[in-house]
ZAMARDO-600155 format. One line per field, with one value per residue: residue in one letter; x, y, z of N, C-alpha, C in turn; chain; residue number from 0. Coordinates in pm, whole numbers, plus 50000, padded with zeros to 5 digits. Each point is the difference from the previous one (the first is absolute). Layout:
BEGIN
residu (A:...) $
n.east (X:...) $
n.north (Y:...) $
n.up (Z:...) $
ca.east (X:...) $
ca.north (Y:...) $
ca.up (Z:...) $
c.east (X:...) $
c.north (Y:...) $
c.up (Z:...) $
chaine (A:...) $
num (NUM:...) $
***
This chain:
BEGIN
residu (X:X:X:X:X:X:X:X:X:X:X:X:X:X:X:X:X:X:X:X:X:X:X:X:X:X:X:X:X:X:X:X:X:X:X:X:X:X:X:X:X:X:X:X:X:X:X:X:X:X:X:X:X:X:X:X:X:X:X:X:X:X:X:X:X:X:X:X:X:X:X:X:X:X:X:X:X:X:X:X:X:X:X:X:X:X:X:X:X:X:X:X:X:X:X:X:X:X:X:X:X:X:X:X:X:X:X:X:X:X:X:X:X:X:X:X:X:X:X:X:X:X:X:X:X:X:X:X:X:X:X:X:X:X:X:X:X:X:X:X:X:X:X:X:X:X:X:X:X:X:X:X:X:X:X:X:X:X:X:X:X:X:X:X:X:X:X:X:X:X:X:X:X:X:X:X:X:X:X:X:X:X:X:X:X:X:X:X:X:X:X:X:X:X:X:X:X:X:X:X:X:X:X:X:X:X:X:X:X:X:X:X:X:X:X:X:X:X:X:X:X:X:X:X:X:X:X:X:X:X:X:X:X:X:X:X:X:X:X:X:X:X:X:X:X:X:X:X:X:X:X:X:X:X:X:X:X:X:X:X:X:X:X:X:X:X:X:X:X:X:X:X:X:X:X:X:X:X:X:X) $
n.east (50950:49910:50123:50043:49904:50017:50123:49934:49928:50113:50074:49866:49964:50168:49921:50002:50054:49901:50136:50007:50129:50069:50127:50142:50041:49870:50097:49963:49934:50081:49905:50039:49925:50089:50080:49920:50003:50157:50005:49909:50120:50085:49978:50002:50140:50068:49965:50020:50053:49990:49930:50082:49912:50080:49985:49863:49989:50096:49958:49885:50028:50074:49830:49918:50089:49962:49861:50087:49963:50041:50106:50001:49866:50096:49913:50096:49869:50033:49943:49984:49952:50018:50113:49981:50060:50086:50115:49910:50065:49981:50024:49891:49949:50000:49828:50056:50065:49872:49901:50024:50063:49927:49897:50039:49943:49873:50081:50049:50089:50008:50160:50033:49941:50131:49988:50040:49943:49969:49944:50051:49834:50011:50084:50003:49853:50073:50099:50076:49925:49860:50070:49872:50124:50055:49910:49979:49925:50180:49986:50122:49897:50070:50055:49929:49997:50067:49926:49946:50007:50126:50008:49927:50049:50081:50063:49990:50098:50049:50063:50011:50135:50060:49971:49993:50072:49984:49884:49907:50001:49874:49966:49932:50151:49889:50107:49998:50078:50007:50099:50018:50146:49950:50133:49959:50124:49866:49963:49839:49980:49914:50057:49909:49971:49879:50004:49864:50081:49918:49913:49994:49907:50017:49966:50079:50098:50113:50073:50055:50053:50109:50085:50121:49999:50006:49977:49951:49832:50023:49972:49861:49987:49830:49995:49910:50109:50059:50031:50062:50100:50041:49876:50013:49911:49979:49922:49883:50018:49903:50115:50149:49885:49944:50072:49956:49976:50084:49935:50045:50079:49995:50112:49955:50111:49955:50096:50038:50130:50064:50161:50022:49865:49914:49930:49865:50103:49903:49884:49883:49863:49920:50142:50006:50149:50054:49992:50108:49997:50102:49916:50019) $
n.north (49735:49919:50029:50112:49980:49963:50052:50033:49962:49919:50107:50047:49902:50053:50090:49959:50080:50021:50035:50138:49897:50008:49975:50049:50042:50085:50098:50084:50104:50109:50035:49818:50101:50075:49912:49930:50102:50073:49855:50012:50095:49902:49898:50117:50029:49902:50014:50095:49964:49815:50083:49887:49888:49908:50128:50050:49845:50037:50072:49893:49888:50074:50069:49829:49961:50113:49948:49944:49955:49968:49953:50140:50013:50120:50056:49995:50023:50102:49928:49896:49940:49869:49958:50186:50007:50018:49928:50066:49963:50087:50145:50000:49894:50061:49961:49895:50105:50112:49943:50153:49948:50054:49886:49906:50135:49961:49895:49918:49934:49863:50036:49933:49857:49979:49875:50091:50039:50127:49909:50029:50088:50018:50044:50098:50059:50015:49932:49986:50140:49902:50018:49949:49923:50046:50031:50062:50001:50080:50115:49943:49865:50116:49889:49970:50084:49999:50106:50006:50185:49921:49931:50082:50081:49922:50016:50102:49959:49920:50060:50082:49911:49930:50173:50014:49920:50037:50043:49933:49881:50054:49946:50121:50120:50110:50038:49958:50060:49944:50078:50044:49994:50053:50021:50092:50061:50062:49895:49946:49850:49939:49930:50000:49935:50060:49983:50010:50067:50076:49989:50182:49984:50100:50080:49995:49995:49986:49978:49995:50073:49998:50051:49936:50029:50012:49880:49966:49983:49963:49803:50000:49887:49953:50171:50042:50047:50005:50114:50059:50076:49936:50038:49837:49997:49873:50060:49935:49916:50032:49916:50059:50100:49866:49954:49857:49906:49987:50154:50037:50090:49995:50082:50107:50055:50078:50001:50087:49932:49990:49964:49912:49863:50079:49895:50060:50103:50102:49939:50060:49886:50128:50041:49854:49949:49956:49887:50069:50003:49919:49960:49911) $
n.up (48761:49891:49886:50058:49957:49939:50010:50052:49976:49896:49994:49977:49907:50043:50072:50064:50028:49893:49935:49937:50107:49922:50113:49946:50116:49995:50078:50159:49939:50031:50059:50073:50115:49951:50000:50095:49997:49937:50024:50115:49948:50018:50096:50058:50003:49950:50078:49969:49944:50135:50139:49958:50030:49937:49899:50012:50091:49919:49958:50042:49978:49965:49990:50006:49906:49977:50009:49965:49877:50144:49954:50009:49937:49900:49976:49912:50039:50014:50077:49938:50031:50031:49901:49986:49932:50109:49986:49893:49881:50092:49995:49949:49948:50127:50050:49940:49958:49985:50180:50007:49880:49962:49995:49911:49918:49997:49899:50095:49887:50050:49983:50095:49970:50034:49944:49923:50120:49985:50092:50088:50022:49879:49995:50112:49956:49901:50009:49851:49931:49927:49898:49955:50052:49897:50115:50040:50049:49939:50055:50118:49950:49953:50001:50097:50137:49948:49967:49859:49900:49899:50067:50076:49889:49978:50160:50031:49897:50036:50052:49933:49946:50083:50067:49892:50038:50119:49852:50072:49873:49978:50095:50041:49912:49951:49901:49883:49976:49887:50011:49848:49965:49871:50020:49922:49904:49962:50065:49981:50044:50086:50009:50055:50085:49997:50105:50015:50139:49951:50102:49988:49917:49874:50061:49890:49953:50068:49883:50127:49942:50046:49937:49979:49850:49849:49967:49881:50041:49920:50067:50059:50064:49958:50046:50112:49932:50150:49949:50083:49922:50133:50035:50009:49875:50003:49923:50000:49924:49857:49898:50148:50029:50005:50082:49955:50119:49968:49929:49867:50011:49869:50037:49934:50023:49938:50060:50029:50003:50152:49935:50122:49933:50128:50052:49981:50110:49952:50048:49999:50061:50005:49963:49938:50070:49855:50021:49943:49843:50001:49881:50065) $
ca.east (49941:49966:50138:50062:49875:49990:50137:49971:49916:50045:50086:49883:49964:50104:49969:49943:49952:49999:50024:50038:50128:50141:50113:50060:50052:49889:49988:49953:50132:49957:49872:49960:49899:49969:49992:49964:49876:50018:49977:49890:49909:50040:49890:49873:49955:49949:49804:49970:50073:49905:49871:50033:50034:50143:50071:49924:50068:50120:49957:49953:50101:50126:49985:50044:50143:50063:49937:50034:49990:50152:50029:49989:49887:49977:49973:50099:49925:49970:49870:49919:50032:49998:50136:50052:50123:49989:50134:50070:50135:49925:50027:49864:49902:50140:49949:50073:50136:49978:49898:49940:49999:49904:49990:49963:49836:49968:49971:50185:50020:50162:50097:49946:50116:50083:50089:50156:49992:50077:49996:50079:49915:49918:50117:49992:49872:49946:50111:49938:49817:49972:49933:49880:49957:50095:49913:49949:49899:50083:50054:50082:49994:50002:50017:49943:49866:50020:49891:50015:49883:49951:49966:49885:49904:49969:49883:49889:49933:49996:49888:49846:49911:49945:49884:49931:49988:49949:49885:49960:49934:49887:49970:49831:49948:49918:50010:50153:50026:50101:50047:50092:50035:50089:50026:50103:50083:49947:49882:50010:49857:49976:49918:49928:49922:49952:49964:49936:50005:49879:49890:49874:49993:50055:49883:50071:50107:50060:50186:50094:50179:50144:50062:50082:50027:49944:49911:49933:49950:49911:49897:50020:49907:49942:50013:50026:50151:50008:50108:49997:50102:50026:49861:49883:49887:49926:49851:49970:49950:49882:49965:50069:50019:49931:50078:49926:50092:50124:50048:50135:49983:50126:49979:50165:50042:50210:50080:50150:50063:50170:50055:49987:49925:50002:49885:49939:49989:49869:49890:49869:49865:49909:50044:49991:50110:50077:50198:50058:50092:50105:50030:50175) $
ca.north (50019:49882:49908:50027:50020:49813:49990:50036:49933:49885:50063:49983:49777:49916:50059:49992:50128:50085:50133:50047:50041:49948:50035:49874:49896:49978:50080:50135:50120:50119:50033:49894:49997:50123:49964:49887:50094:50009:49896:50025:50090:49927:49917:50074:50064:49843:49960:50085:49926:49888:49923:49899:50005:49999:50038:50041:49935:50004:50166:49997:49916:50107:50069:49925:49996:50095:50022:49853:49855:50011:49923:50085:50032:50119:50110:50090:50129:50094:50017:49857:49885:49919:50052:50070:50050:50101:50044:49977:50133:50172:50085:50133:49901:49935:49971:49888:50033:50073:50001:50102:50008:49913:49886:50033:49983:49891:49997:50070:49884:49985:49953:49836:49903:50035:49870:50082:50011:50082:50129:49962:49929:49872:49837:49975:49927:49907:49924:49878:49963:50001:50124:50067:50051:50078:50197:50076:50162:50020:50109:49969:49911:50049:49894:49928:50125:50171:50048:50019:50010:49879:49878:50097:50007:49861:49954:50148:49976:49814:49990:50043:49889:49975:49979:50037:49914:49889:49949:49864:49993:49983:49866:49961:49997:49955:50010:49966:50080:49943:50127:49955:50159:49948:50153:50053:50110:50076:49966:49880:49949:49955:49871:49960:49901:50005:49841:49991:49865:49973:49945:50044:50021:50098:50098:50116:50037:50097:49958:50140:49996:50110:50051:50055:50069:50093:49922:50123:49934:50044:49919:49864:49874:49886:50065:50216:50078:50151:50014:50114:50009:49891:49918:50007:49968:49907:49964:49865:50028:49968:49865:49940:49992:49881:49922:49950:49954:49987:49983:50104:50098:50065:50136:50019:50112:50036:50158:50108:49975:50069:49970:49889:49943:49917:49898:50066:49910:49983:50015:49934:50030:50048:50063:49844:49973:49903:49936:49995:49881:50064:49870:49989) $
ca.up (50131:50057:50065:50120:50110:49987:50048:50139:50008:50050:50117:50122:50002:50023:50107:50139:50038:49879:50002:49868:50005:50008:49933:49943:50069:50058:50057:49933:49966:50083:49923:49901:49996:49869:49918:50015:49997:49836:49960:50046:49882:49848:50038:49996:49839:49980:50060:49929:49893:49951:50085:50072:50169:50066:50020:50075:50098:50014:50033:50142:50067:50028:50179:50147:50046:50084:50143:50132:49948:49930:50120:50120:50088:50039:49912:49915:49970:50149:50048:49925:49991:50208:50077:49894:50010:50057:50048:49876:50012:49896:50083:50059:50067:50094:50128:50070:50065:50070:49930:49965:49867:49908:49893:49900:49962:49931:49888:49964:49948:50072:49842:49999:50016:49905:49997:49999:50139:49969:50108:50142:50030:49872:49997:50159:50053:49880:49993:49976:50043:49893:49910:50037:50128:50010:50066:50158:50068:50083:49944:49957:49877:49924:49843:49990:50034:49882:49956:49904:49963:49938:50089:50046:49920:49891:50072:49949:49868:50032:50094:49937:49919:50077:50027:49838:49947:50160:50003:49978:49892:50068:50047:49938:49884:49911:49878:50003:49906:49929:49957:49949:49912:49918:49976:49902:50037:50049:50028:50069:49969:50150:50039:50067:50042:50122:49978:50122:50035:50096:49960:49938:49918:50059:49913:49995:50049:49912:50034:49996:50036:49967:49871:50054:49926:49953:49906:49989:49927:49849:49936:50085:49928:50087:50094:49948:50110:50020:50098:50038:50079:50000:50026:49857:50065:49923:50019:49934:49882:50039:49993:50061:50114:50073:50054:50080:50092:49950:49918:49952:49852:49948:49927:49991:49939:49913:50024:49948:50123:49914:50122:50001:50080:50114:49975:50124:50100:50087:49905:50032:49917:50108:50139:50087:49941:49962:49985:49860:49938:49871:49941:49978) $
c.east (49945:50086:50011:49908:49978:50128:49973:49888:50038:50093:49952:49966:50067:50045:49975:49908:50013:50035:50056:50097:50103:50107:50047:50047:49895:49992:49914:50114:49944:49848:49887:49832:49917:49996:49900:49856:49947:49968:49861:49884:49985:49892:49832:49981:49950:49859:49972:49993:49925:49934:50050:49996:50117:50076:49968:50058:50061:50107:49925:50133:50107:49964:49980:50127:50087:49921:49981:49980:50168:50121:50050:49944:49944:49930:50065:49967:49987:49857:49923:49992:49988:50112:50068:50199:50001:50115:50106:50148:49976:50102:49942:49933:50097:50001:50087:50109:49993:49859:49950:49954:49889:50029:49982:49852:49957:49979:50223:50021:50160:50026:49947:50152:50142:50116:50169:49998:50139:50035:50020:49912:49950:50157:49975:49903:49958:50072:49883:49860:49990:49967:49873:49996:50139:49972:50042:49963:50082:50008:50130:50095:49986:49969:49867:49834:50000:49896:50037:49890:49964:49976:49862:49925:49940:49855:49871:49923:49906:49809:49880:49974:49877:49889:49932:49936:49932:49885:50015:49959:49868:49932:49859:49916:49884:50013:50192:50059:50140:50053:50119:50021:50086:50062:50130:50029:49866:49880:50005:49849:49976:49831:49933:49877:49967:49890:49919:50042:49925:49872:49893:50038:50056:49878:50051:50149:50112:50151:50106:50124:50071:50056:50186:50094:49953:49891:49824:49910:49929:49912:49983:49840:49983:49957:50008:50085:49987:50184:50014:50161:50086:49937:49908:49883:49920:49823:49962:49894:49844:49963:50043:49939:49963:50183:49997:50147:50103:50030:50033:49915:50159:49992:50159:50029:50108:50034:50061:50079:50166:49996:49958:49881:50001:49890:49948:49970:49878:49878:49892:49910:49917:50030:50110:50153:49945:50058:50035:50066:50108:50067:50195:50136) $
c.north (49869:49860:50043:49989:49818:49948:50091:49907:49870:50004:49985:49914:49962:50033:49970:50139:50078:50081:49997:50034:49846:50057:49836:49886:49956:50075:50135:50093:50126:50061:49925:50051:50110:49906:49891:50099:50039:49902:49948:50094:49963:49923:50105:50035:49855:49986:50169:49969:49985:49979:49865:50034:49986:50098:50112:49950:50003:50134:50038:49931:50118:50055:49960:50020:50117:50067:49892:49912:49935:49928:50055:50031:50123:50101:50077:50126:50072:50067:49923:49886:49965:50085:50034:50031:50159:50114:50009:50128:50102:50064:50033:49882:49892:49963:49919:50072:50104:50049:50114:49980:49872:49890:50032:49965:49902:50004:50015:49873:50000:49921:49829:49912:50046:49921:50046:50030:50150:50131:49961:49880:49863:49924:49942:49842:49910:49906:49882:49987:49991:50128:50088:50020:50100:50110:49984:50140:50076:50145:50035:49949:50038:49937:49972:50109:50105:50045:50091:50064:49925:49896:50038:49988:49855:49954:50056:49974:49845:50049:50093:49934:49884:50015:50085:49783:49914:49953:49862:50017:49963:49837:49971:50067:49908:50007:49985:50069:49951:50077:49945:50159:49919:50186:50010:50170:50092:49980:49825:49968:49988:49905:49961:49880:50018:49887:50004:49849:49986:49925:50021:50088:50161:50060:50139:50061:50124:49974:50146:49952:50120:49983:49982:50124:50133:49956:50082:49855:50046:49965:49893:49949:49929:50086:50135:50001:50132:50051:50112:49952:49866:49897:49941:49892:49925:49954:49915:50053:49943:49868:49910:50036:49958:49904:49891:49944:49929:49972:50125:50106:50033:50148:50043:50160:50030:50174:50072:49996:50078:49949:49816:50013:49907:49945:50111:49841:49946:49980:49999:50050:50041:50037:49901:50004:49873:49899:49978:49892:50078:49884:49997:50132) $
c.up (50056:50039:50105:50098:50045:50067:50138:50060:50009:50150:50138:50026:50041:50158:50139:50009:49859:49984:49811:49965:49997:49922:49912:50072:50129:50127:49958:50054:50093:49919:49937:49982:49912:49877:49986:49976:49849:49931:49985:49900:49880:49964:50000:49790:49934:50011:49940:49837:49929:50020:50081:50185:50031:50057:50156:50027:50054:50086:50133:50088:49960:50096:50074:50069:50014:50082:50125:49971:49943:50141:50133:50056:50030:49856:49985:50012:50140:50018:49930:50118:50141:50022:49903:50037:50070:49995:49840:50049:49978:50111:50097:50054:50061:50112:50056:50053:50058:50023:50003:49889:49911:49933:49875:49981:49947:49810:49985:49979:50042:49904:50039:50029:49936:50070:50032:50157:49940:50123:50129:50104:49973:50014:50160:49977:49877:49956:49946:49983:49882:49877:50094:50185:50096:50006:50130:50003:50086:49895:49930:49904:49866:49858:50001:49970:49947:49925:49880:49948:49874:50044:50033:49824:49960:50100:49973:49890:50041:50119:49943:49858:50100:50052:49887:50002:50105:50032:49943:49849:50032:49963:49975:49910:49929:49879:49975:49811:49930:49892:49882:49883:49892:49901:49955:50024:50041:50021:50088:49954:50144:49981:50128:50045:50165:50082:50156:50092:50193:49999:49962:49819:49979:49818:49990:50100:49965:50089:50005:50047:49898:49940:50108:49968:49933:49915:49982:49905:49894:49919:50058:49937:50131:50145:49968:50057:49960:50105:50083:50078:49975:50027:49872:50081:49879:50074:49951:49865:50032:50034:50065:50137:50106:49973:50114:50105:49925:49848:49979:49874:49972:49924:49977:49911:49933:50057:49938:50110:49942:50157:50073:50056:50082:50030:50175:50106:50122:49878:50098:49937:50107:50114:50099:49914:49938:49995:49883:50013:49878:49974:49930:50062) $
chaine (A:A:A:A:A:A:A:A:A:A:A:A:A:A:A:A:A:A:A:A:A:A:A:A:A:A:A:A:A:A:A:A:A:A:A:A:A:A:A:A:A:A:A:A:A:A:A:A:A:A:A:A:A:A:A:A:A:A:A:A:A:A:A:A:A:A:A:A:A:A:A:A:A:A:A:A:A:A:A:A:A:A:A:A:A:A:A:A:A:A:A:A:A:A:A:A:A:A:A:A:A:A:A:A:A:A:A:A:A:A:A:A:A:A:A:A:A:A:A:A:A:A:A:A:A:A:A:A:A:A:A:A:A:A:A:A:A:A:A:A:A:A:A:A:A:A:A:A:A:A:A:A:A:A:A:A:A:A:A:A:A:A:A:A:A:A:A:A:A:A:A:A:A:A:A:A:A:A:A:A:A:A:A:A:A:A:A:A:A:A:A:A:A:A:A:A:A:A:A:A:A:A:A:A:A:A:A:A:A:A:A:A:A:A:A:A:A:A:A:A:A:A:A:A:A:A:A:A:A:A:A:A:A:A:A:A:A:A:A:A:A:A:A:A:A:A:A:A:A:A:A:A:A:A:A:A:A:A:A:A:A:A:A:A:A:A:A:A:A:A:A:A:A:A:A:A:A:A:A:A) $
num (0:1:2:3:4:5:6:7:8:9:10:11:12:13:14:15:16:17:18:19:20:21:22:23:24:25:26:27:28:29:30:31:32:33:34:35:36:37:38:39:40:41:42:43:44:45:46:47:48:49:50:51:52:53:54:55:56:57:58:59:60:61:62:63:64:65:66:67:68:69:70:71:72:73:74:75:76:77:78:79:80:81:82:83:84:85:86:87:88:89:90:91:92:93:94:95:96:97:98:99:100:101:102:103:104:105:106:107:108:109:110:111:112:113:114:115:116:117:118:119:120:121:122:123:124:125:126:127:128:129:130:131:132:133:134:135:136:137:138:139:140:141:142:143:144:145:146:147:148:149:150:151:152:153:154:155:156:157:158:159:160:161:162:163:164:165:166:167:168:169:170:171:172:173:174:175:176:177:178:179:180:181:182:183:184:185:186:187:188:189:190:191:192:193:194:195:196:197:198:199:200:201:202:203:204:205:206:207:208:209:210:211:212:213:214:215:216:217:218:219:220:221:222:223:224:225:226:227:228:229:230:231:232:233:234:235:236:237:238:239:240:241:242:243:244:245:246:247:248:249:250:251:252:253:254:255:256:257:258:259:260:261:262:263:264:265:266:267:268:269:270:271:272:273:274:275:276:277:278:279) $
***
């Protein structure tokens, strides 16, 4: 996953306009944008993975670019955007040719560039246009505006990674949480370092975060834990719980786990997010 995820990503460096697509001979193909979407998930699972920003990154820049960050100028997407695509190929959503008849709703992903010009329109008006700028907003344009309920899902999926993911990493976090798992077939250890990085002293605290799994704690140290569910909850011990301005406590637990661990993607202390760390 992370090869392929690193081989889109160089794909994108090599870019004018970023996209998660090449063919062999460097053209795109009928649908380049389902796929430029599927690709996009590849990149979301990656930053699932690993945590790495890149790949996040990477995964934001796929939906710039099929929401107009791109050398046409238009949002792939019906009803997004300055200037959403209007006139995809549907039957039923056929305003352009007849306007009794409806646009397409907003959230309809048009197939995209498709270099091959495979359709009467697209050879007329495209003669010679570069890969990525081989569209037009023509109903007609079949090769090119065609609407897909796979093309549609990959997006669907792409865009509520997205916004699961559209919060800022918090900036004036007061505490910062350095999370590490060392795990085997039915269980795991979890390591921790919580680390005040504010300016007032902290007199008693208490660290929470989630479980992504089924993991089940059974012994923890340096902290009262407690769980309920997928929710656990680290209190400060008697002797830890004065934490002066930038410094740290370490604690840590061992589970009953099945199945893969995943490093909890949120933490805070007192209610206040976090900024994690996941060393390597």
């Amino acid at each position: 996953m992370v090869t392929t995820a690193d081989a889109h990503l160089a794909t994108m460096a090599s870019a004018g306009h970023p996209a998660t697509y090449r063919t062999g001979d460097g053209g795109y193909e009928w649908g380049s944008n389902g796929l430029v979407a599927n690709n996009g998930m590849v990149l979301g699972l990656a930053h699932d993975l690993t945590r790495a920003a890149k790949y996040r990154d990477g995964a934001f820049a796929t939906m710039d670019y099929l929401l107009g960050r791109n050398p046409v100028g238009f949002s792939y997407v019906s009803g997004w955007g300055d200037r959403p695509v209007r006139n995809v190929h549907h039957r039923h959503w056929a305003n352009q040719l007849a306007p009794a008849l409806p646009t397409a709703p907003p959230g309809v992903l048009s197939g995209g560039p498709n270099s091959a010009l495979q359709d009467p329109v697209a050879q007329r008006v495209l003669p010679g246009c570069a890969p990525q700028r081989c569209w037009v907003d023509h109903i007609e344009a079949y090769s090119l505006n065609e609407v897909t309920v796979n093309w549609n899902s990959a997006f669907a999926w792409l865009s509520n990674w997205v916004a699961e993911h559209s919060a800022p990493p918090p900036t004036s976090a007061s505490c910062q949480v350095t999370y590490t798992a060392s795990t085997w077939q039915t269980g795991l250890t979890g390591s921790l370092t919580v680390k005040n990085t504010g300016t007032t002293a902290w007199d008693g605290w208490a660290l929470t975060f989630e479980f992504d799994g089924e993991e089940l704690i059974t012994q923890g140290w340096n902290a009262a834990w407690s769980q309920t569910g997928a929710a656990v909850r680290a209190g400060n011990a008697p002797w830890n719980a004065r934490i002066a301005p930038g410094a740290s406590v370490s604690i840590g637990f061992t589970a009953d786990s099945t199945g893969a661990h995943r490093s909890p993607a949120e933490f805070a202390v007192g209610g206040g997010r976090c900024a994690p760390q996941w060393p390597g």
